[in-house]
DSSP file (Angstrom, degrees, kcal/mol; ACC not computed):
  #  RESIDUE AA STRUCTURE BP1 BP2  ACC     N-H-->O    O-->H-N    N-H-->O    O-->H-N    TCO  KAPPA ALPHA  PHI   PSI    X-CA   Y-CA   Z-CA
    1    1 A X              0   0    0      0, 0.0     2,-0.8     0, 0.0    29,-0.1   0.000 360.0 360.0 360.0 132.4  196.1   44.0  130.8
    2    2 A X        -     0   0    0     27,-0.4    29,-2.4     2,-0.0    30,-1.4  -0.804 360.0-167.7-107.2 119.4  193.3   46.6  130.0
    3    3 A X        -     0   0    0     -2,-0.8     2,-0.5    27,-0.2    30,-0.2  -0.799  21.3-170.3 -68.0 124.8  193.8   49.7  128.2
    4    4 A X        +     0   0    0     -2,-0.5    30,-2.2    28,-0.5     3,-0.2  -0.890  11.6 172.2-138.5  85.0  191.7   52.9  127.5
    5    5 A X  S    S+     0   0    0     -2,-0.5     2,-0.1    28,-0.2    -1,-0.1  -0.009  70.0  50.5 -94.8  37.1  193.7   54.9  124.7
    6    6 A X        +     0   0    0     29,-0.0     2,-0.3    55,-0.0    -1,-0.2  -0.307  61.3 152.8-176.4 103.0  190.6   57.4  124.5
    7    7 A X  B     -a   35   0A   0     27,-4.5     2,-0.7    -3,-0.2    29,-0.7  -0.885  26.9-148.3-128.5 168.3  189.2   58.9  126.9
    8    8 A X        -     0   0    0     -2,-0.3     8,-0.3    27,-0.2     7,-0.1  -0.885  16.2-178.9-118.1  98.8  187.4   62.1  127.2
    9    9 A X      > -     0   0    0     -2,-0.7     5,-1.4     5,-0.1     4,-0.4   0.178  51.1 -81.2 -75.0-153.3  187.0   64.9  130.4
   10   10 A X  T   5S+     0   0    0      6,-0.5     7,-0.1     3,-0.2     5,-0.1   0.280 115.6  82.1 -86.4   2.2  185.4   67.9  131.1
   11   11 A X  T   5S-     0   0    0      5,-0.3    -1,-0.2    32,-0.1    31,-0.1   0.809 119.0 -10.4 -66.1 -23.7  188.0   69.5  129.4
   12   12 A X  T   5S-     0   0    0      2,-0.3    -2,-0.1    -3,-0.2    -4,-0.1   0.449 131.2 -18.4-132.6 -97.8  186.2   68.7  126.5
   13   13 A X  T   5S+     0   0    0     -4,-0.4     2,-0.4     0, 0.0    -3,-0.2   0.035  97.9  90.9-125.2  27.9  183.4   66.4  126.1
   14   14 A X      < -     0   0    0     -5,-1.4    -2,-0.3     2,-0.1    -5,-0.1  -0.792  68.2-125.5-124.7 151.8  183.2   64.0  129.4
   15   15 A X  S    S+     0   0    0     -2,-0.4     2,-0.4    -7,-0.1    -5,-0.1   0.326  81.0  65.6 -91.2 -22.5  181.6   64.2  132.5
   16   16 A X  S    S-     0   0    0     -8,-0.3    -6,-0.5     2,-0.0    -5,-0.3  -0.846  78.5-106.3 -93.8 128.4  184.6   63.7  135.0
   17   17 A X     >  -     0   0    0     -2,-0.4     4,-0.6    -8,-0.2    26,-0.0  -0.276  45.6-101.1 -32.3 173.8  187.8   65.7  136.0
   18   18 A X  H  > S+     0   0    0      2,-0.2     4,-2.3    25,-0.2    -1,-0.1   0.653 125.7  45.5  37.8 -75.9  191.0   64.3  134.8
   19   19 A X  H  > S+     0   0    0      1,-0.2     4,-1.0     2,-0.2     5,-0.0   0.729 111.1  46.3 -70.9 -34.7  191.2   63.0  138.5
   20   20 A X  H  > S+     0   0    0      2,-0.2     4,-2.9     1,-0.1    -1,-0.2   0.941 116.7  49.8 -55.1 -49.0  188.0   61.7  138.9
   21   21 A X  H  X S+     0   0    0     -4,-0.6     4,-7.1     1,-0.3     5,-0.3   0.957 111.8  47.4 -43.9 -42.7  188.5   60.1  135.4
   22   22 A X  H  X S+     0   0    0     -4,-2.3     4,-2.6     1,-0.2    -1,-0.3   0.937 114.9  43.3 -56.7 -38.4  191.7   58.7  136.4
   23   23 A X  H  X S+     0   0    0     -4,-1.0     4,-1.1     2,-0.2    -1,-0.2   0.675 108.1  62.0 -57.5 -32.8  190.1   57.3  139.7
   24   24 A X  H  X S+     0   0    0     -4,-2.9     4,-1.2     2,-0.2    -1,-0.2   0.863 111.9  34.3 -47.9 -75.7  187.2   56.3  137.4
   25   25 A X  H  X>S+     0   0    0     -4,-7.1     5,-1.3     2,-0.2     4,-0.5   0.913 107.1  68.3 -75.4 -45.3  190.0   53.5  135.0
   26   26 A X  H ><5S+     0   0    0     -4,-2.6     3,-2.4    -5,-0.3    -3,-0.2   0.987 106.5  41.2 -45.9 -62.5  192.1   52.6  138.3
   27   27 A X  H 3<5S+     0   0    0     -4,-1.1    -1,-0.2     1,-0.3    -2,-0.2   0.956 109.0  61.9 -52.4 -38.8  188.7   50.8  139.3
   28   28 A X  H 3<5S-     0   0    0     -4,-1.2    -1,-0.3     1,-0.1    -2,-0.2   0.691 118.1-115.4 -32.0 -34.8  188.4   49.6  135.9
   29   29 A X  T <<5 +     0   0    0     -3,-2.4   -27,-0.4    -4,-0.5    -3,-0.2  -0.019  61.0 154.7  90.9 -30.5  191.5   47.8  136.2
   30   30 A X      < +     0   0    0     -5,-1.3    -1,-0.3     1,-0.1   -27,-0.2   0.037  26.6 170.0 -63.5 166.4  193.3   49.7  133.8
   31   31 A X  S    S+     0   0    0    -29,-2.4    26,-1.1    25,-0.1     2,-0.3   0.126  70.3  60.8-151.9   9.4  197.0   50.2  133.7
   32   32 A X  E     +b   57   0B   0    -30,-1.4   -28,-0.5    24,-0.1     2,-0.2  -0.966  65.2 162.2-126.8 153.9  197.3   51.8  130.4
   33   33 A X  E     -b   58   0B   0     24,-0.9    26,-1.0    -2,-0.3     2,-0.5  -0.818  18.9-179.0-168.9 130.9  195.6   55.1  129.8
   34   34 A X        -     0   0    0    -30,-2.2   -27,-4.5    -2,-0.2     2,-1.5  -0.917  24.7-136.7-137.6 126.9  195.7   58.4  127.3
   35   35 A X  B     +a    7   0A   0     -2,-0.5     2,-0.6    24,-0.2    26,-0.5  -0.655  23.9 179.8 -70.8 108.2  193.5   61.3  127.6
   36   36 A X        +     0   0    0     -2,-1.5     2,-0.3   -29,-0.7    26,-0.2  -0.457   9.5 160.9-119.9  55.8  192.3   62.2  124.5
   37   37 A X    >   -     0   0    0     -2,-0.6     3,-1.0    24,-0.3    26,-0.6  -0.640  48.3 -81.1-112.5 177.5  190.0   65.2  124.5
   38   38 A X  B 3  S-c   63   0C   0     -2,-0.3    26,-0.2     1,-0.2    -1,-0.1  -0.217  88.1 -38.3-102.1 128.8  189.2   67.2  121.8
   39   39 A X  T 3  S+     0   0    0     24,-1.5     2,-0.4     1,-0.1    -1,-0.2   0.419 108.8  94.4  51.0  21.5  191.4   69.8  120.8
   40   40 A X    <   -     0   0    0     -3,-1.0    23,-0.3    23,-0.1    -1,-0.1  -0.890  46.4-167.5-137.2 142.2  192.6   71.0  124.4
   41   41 A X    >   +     0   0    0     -2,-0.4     3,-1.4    -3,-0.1     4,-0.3   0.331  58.9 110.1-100.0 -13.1  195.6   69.9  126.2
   42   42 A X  T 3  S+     0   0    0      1,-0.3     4,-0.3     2,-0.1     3,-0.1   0.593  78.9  46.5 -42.4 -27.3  194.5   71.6  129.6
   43   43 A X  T 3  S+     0   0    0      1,-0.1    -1,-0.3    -6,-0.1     4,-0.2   0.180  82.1  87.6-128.8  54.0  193.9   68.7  131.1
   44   44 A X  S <> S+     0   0    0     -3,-1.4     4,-1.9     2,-0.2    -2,-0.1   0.859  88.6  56.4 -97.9 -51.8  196.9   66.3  130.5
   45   45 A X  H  > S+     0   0    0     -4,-0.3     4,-5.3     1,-0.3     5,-0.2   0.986 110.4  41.4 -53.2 -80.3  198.9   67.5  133.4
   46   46 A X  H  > S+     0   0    0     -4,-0.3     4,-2.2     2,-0.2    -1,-0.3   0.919 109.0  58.5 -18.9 -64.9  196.4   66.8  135.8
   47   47 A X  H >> S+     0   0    0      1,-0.2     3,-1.0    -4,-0.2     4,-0.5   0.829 113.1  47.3 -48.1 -85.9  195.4   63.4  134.1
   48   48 A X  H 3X S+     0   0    0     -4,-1.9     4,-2.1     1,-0.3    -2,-0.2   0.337 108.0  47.8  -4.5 -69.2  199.3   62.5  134.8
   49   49 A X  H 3X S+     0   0    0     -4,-5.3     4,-1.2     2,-0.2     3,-0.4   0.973 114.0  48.0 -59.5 -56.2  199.7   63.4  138.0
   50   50 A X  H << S+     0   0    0     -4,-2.2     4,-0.5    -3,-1.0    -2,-0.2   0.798 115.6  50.2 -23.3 -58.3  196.1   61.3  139.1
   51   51 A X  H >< S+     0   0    0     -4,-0.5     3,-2.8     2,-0.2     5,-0.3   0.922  94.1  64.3 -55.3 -58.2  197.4   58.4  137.2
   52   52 A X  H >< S+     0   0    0     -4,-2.1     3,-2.4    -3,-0.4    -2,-0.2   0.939 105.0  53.3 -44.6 -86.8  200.9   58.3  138.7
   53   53 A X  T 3< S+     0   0    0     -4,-1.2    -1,-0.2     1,-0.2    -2,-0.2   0.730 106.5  50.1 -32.1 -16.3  198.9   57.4  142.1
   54   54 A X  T <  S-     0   0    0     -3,-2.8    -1,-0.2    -4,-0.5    -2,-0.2   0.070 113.6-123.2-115.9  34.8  197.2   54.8  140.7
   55   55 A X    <   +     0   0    0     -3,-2.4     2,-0.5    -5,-0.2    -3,-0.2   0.915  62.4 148.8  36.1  79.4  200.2   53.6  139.5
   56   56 A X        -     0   0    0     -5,-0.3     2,-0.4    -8,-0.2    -2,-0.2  -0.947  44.4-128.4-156.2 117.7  198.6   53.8  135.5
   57   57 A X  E     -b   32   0B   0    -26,-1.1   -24,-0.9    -2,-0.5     2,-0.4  -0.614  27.0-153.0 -69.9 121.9  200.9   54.5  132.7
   58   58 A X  E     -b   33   0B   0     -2,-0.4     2,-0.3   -26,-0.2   -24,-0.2  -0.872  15.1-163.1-105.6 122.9  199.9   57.2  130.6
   59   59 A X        -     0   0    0    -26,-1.0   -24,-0.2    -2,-0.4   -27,-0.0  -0.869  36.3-105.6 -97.1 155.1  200.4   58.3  126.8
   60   60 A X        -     0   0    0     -2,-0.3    19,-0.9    20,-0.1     2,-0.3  -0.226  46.7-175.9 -64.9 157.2  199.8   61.5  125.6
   61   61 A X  E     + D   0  78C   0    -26,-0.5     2,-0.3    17,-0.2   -24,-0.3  -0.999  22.4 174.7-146.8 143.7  196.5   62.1  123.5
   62   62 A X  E     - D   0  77C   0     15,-2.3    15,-4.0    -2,-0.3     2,-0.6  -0.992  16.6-155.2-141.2 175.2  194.7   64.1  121.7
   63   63 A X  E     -cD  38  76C   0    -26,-0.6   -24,-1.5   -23,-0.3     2,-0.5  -0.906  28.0-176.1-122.3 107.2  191.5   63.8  119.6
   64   64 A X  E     - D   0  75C   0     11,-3.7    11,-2.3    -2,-0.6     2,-0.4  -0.859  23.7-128.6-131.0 169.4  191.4   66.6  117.0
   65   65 A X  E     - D   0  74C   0     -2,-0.5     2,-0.4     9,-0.2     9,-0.2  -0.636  31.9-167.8-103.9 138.3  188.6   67.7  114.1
   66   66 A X  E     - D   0  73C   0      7,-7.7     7,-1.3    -2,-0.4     2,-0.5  -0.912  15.8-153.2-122.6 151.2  190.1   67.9  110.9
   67   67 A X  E     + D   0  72C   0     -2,-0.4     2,-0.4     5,-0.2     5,-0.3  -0.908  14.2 174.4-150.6 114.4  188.7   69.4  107.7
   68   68 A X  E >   - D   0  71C   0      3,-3.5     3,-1.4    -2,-0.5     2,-0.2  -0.926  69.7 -45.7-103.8 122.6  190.0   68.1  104.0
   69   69 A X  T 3  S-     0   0    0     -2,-0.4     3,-0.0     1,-0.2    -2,-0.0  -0.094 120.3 -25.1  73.9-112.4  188.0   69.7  101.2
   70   70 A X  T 3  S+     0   0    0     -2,-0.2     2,-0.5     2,-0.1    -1,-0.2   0.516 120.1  96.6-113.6 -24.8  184.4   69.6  101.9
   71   71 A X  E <   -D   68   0C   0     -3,-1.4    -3,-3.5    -4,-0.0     2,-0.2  -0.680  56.2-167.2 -97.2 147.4  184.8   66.8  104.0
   72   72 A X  E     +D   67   0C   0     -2,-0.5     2,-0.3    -5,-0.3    -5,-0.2  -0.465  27.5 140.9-105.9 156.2  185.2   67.2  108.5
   73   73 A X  E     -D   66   0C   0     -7,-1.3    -7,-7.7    -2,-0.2     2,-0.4  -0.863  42.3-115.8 168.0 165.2  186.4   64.1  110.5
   74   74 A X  E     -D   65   0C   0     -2,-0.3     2,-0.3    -9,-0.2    -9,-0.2  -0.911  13.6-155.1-129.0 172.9  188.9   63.8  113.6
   75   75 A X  E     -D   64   0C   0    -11,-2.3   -11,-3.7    -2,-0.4     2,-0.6  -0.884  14.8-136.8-127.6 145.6  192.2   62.1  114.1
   76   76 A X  E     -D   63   0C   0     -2,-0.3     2,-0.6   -13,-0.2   -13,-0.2  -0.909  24.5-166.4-111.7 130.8  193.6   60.8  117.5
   77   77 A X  E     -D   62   0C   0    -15,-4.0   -15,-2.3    -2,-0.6     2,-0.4  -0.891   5.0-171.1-116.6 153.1  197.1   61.7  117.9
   78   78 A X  E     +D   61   0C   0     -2,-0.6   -17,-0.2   -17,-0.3   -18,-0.1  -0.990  59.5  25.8-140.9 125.7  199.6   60.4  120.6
   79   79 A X  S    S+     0   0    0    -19,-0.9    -1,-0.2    -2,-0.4   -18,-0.1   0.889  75.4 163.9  93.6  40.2  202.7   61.0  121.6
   80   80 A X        -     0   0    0     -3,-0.1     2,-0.8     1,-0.0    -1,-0.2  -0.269  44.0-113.5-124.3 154.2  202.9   64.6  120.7
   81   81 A X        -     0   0    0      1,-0.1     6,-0.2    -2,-0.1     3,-0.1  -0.889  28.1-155.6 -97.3 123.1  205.5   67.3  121.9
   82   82 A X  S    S+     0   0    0     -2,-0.8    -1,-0.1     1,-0.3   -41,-0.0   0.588  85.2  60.3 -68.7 -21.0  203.3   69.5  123.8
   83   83 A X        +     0   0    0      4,-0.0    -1,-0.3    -3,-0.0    -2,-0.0   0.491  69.3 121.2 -95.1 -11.4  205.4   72.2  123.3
   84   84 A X     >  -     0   0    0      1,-0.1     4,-0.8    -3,-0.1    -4,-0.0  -0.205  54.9-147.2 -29.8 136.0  205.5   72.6  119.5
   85   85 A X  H  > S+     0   0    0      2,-0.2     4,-1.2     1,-0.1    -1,-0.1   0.407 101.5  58.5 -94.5  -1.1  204.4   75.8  118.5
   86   86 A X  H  > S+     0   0    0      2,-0.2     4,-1.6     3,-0.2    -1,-0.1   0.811 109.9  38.3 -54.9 -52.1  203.1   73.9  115.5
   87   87 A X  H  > S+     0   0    0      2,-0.3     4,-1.0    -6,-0.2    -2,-0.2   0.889 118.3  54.3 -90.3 -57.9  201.1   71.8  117.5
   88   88 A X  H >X S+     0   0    0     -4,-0.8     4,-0.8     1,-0.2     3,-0.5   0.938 114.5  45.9 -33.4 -51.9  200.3   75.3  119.9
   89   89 A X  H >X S+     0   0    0     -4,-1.2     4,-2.2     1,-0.3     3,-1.4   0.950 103.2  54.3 -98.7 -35.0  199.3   76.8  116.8
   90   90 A X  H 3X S+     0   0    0     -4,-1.6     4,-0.7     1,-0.3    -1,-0.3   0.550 110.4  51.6 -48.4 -13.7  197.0   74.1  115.1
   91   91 A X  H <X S+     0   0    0     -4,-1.0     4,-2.2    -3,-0.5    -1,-0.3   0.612 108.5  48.4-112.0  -9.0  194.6   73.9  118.5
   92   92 A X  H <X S+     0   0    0     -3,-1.4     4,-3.6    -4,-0.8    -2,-0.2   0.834 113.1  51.9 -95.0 -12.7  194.0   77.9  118.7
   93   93 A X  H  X S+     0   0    0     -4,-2.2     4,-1.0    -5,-0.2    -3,-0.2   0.980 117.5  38.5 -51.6 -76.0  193.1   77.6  114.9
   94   94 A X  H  X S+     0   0    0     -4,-0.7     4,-2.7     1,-0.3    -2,-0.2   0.672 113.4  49.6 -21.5 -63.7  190.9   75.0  115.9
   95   95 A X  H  X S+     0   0    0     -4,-2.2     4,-1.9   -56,-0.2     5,-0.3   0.943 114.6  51.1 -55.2 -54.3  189.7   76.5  119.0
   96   96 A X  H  X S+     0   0    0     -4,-3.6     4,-2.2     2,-0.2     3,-0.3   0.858 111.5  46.4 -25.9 -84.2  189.0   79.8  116.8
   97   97 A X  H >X>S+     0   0    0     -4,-1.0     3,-1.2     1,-0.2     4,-1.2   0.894 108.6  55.2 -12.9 -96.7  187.3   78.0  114.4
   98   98 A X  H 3X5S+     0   0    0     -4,-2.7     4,-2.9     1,-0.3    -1,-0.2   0.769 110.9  43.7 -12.3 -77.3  185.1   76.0  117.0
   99   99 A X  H 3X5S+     0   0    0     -4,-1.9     4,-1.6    -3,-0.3    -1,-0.3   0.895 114.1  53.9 -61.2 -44.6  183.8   79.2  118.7
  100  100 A X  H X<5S+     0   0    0     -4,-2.2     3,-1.7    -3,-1.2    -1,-0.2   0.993 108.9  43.4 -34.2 -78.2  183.2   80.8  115.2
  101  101 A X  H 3<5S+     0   0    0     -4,-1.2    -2,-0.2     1,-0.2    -1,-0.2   0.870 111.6  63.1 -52.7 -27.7  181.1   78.0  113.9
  102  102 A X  H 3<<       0   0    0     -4,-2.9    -1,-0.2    -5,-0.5    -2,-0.2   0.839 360.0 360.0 -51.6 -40.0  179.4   78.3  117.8
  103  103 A X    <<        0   0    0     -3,-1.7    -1,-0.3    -4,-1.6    -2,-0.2   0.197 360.0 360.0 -72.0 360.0  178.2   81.9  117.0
């Protein structure tokens, strides 16, 4: 059985919709799948639905940039409640951040 727990759209840093992606891994073969792009959830829903036609089980994902100290890195997290306002509030920090350092 093949699996793809990180993949990446336009949401983020990928070249494909959500639905193209999904369309993308169904040729692949795959039958496991988590979108994991960075620091957005916008396009999980989307992934879902796409997947559910190609009969491809999905977990949730995300890929997010973390900063300890001095030092930057990212974590992929899975399986998340999407509706935490903890979780809400840790990606518009992020996003903030992002667009800051952008400037």
């Amino acid at each position: 059985m093949i699996i793809d727990l990180q993949l990446h759209s336009i949401h983020s840093d990928g070249y494909l919709t959500p639905t193209q992606l999904a369309s993308f891994v169904a040729k692949q073969g795959v039958k496991i799948a988590s979108l994991t792009d960075h620091n957005t959830l916008s396009g999980q829903k989307e992934f879902r639905e796409a997947c559910a036609k190609h009969k491809i089980k999905t977990i949730p994902g995300l890929e997010l940039y973390v900063r300890l100290g001095n030092r930057k890195f990212n974590i992929i997290w899975y399986n998340y409640d999407e509706k935490s306002p903890e979780l809400q509030a840790i990606l518009l920090e992020s996003q903030k951040r992002r667009r800051r350092n952008m400037r």
